[in-house]
C-alpha positions as CSV (number, residue, x, y, z in Angstrom):
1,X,0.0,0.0,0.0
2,X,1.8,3.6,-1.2
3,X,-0.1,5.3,1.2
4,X,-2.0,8.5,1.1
5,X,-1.1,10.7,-1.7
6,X,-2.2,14.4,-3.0
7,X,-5.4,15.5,-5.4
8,X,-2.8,17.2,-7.5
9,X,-0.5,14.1,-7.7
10,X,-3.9,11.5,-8.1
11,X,-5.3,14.0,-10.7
12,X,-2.2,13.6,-13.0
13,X,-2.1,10.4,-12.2
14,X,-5.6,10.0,-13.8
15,X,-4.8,11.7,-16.6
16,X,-1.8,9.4,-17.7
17,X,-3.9,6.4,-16.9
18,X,-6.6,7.8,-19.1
19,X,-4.3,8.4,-21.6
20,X,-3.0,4.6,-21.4
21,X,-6.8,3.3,-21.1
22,X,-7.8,5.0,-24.7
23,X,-4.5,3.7,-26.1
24,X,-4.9,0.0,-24.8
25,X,-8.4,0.2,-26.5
26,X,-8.0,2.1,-29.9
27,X,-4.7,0.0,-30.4
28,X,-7.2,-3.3,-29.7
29,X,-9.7,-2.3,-31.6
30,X,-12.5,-2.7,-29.4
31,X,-13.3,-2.4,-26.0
32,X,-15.6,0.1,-23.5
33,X,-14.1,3.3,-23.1
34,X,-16.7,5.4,-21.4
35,X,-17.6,2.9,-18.4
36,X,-13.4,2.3,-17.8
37,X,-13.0,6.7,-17.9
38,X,-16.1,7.4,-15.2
39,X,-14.4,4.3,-13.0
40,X,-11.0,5.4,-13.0
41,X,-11.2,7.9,-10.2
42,X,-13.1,5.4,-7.7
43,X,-10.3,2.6,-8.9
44,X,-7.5,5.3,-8.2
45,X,-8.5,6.3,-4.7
46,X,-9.1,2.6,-3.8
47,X,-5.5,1.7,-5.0
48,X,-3.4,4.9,-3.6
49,X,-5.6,5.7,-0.8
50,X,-7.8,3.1,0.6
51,X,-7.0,-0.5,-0.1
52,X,-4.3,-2.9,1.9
53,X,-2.2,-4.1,-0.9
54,X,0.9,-5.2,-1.9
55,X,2.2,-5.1,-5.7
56,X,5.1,-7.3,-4.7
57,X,3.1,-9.8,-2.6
58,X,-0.5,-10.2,-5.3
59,X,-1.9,-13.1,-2.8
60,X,-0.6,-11.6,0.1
61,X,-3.4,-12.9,2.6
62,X,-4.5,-10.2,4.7
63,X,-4.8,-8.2,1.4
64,X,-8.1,-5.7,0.5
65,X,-9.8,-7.6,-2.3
66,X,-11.5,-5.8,-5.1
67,X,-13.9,-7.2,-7.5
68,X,-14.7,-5.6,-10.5
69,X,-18.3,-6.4,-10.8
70,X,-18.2,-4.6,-14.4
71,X,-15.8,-6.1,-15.9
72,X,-15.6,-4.4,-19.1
73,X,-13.9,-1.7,-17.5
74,X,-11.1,-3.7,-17.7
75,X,-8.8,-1.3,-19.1
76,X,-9.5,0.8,-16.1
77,X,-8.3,-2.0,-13.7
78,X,-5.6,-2.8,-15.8
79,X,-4.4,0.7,-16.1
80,X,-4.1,1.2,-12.8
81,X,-2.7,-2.3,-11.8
82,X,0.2,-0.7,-14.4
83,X,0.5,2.1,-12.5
84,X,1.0,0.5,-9.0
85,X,3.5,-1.8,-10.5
86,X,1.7,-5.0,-10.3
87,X,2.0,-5.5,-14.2
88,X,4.3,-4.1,-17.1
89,X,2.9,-0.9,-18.4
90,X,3.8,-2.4,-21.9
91,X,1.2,-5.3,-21.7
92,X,-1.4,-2.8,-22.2
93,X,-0.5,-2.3,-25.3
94,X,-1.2,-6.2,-25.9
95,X,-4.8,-6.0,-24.8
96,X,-7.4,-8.5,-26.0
97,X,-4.9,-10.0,-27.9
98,X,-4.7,-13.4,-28.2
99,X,-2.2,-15.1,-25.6
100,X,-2.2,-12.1,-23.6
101,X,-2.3,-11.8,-20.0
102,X,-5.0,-8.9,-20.5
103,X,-8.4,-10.3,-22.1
104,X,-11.4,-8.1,-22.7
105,X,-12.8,-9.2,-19.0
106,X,-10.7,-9.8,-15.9
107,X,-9.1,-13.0,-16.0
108,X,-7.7,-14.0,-12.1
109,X,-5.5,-16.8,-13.7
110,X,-3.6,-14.6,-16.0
111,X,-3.7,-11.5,-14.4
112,X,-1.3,-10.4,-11.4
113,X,-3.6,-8.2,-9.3
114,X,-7.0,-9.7,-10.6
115,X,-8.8,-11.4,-7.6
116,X,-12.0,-13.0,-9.7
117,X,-12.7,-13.4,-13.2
118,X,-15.5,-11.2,-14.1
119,X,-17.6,-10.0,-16.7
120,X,-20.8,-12.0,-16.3
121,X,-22.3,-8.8,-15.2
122,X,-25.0,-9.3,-11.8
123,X,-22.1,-11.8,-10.8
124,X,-19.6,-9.0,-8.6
125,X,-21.7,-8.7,-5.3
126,X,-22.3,-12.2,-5.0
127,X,-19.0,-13.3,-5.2
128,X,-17.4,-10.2,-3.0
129,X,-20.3,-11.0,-0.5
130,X,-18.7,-14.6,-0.4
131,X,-15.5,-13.6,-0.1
132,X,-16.2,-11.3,3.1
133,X,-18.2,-14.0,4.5
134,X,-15.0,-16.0,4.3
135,X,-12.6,-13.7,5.2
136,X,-14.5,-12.9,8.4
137,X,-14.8,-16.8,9.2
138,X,-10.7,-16.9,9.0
139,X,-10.3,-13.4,11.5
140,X,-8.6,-12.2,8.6
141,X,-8.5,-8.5,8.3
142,X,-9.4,-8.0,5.1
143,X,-11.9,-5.6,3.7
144,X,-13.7,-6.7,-0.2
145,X,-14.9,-3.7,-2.4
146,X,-17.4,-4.9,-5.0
147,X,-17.5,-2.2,-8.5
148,X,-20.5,-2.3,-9.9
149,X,-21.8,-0.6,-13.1
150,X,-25.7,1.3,-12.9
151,X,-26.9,-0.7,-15.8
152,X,-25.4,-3.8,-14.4
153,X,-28.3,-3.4,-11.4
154,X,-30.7,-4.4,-13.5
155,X,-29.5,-8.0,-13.0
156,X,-31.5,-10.0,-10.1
157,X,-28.8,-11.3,-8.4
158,X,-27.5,-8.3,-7.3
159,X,-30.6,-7.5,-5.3
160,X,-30.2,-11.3,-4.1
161,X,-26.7,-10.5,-2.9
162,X,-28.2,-6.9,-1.7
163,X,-30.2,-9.3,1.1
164,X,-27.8,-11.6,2.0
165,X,-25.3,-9.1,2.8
166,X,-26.9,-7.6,5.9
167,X,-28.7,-9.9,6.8
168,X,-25.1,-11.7,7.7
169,X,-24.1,-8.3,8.8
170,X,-21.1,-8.0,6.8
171,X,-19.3,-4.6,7.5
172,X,-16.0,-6.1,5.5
173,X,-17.8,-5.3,2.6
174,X,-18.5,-1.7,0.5
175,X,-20.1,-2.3,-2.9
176,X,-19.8,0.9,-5.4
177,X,-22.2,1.8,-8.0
178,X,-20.4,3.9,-10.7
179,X,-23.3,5.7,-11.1
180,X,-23.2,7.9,-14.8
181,X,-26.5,7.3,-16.0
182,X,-25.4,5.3,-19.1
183,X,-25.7,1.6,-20.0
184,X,-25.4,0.0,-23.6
185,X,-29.0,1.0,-24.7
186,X,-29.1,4.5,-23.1
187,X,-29.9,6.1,-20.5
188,X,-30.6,3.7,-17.3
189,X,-33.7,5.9,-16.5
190,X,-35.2,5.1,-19.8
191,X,-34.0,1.1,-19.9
192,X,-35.0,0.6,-16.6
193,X,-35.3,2.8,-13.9
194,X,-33.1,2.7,-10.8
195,X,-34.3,5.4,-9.2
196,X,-34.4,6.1,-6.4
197,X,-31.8,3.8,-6.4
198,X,-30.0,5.3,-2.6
199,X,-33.9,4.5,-1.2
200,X,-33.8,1.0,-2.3
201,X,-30.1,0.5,-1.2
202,X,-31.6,1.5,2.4
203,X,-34.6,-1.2,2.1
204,X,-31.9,-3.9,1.9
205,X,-30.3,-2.3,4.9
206,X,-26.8,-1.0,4.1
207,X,-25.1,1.6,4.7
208,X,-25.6,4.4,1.8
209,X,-23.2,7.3,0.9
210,X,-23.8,8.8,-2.5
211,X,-21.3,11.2,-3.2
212,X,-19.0,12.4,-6.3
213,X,-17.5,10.0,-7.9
214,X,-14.4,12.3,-9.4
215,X,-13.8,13.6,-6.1
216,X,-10.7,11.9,-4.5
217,X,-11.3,13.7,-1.6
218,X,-15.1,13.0,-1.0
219,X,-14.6,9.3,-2.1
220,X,-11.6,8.8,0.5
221,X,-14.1,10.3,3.3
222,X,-16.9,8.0,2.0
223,X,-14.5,5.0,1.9
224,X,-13.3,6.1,5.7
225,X,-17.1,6.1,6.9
226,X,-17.6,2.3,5.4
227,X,-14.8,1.5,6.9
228,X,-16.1,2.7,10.5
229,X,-19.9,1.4,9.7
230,X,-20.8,-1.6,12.0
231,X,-23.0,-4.2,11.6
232,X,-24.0,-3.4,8.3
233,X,-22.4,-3.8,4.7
234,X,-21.9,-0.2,2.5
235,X,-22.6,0.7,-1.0
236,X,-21.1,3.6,-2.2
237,X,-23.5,5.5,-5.0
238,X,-21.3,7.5,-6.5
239,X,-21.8,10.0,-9.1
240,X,-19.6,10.0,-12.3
241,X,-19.7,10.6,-16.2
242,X,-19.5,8.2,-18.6
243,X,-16.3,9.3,-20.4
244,X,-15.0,11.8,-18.0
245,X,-11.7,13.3,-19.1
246,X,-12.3,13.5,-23.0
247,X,-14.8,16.2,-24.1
248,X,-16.3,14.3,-26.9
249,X,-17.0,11.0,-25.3
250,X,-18.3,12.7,-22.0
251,X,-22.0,11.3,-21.2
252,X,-21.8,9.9,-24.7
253,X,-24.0,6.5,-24.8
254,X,-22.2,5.3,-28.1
255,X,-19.3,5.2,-26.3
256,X,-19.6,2.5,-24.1
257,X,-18.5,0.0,-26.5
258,X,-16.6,1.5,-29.1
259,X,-13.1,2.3,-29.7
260,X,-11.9,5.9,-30.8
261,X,-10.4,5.8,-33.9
262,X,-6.3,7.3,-34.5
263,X,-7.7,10.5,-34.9
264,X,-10.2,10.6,-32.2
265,X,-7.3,9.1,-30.0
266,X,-4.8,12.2,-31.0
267,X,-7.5,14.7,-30.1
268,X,-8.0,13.0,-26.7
269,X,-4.6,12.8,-25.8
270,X,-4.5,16.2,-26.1
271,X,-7.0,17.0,-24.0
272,X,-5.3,15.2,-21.5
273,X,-2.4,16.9,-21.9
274,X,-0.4,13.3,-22.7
């Protein structure tokens, strides 16, 4: 774990590991740049301020855990894994190739740093709610965050994981919604409603903060107050923008699966000042 570390420092931080997201995905071809740009700030603050972790030491067994629930933001998680030094910042450049340690979905048997294999989206909170059970069964220290997309909580079994977690009073655990509005088919509102999604998150009985998802500052304090929460699991509603960082993909729906082309990828990289 690196510690606690600046805004200033974390927000050019996120602009480099912007930079190397939209790379790794116009250089593969495909992939889903607008969920992996609103999750990169929730991802950083976990990794530099928040989590217990140890690049040199991936299964290290008192270890945070983290689950990325949606795991086509993949080139978020694998950005940042770069950055903290768990994997070469060269392989993302080998994304979704065949062979390659970094497929289009987390893959925990490839992957230094990747705890599950995810992608299966409604999957995340089930497993992470497993994994806290467990850890708390061993008196191991350990905390599990659980990412989860909006859209992906249209899926049943995260409500069925939504009961289970309180009701087995699992304060280890802090699910976070990346809340920007978007999902494949448009807005979630218009799919299918979630709203008021922080009410029903109280029905189930956790613990709800909704707060900015950009925010490094607001998200550590969130992260703190889950941390402190007893007898009760967490969720984390925070509030982002599907392709946050690049002007032309901001709340942009067609974006969620598509890769920029060279040109696009010049113009954001100069936004980002990369």
């Amino acid at each position: 774990m690196g510690g606690e570390i600046g805004t200033p420092e974390l927000q050019a931080i996120s602009r480099r590991v912007r930079a190397d997201i939209l790379r790794a995905i116009t250089e593969a071809g495909s992939g889903h740049p607008g969920g992996s740009l609103s999750a990169t700030d929730i991802l950083l603050t976990l990794y530099h301020r928040v989590m217990r972790h140890d690049p040199t030491d991936p299964r290290w067994p008192d270890r945070d855990r983290l689950i990325l629930s949606k795991g086509h933001a993949a080139p978020a998680l694998y950005a940042v894994l770069a950055e903290q030094g768990y994997i070469q910042r060269d392989a993302l450049s080998h994304l979704r190739e065949y062979g390659s340690i970094l497929q289009g979905h987390p893959d925990a048997t490839r992957t230094p740093g990747v705890e599950v294999s995810s992608g299966s989206l409604g999957n995340g909170l089930s497993i992470a709610s497993g994994l806290a059970a467990a850890l708390r069964l061993d008196g191991r220290p350990s905390r599990v965050y659980a990412l989860l997309g909006d859209g992906e909580c249209d899926e049943g079994l995260v409500w069925e994981a939504a009961m289970f977690a309180p009701h087995h009073r699992l304060d280890n655990l802090c699910a976070i919604v990346d809340r920007n509005g978007l999902q494949i088919d448009g807005p979630t509102e218009k799919v299918c409603a979630l709203e008021p999604i922080v009410d029903k998150w109280r029905a189930y009985n956790w613990n709800v903060i909704c707060t900015g998802g950009h925010d490094y500052d607001a998200l550590t304090a969130a992260f703190e107050e889950a941390r402190g929460t007893r007898g009760k699991p967490t969720v984390i509603v925070a509030e982002t923008v599907k392709g946050k960082g690049v002007s032309f993909m901001e709340n942009v729906v067609g974006f969620h699966g598509k890769a920029a082309t060279r040109q696009e990828l010049e113009i954001a990289l100069k936004e980002l000042g990369q």
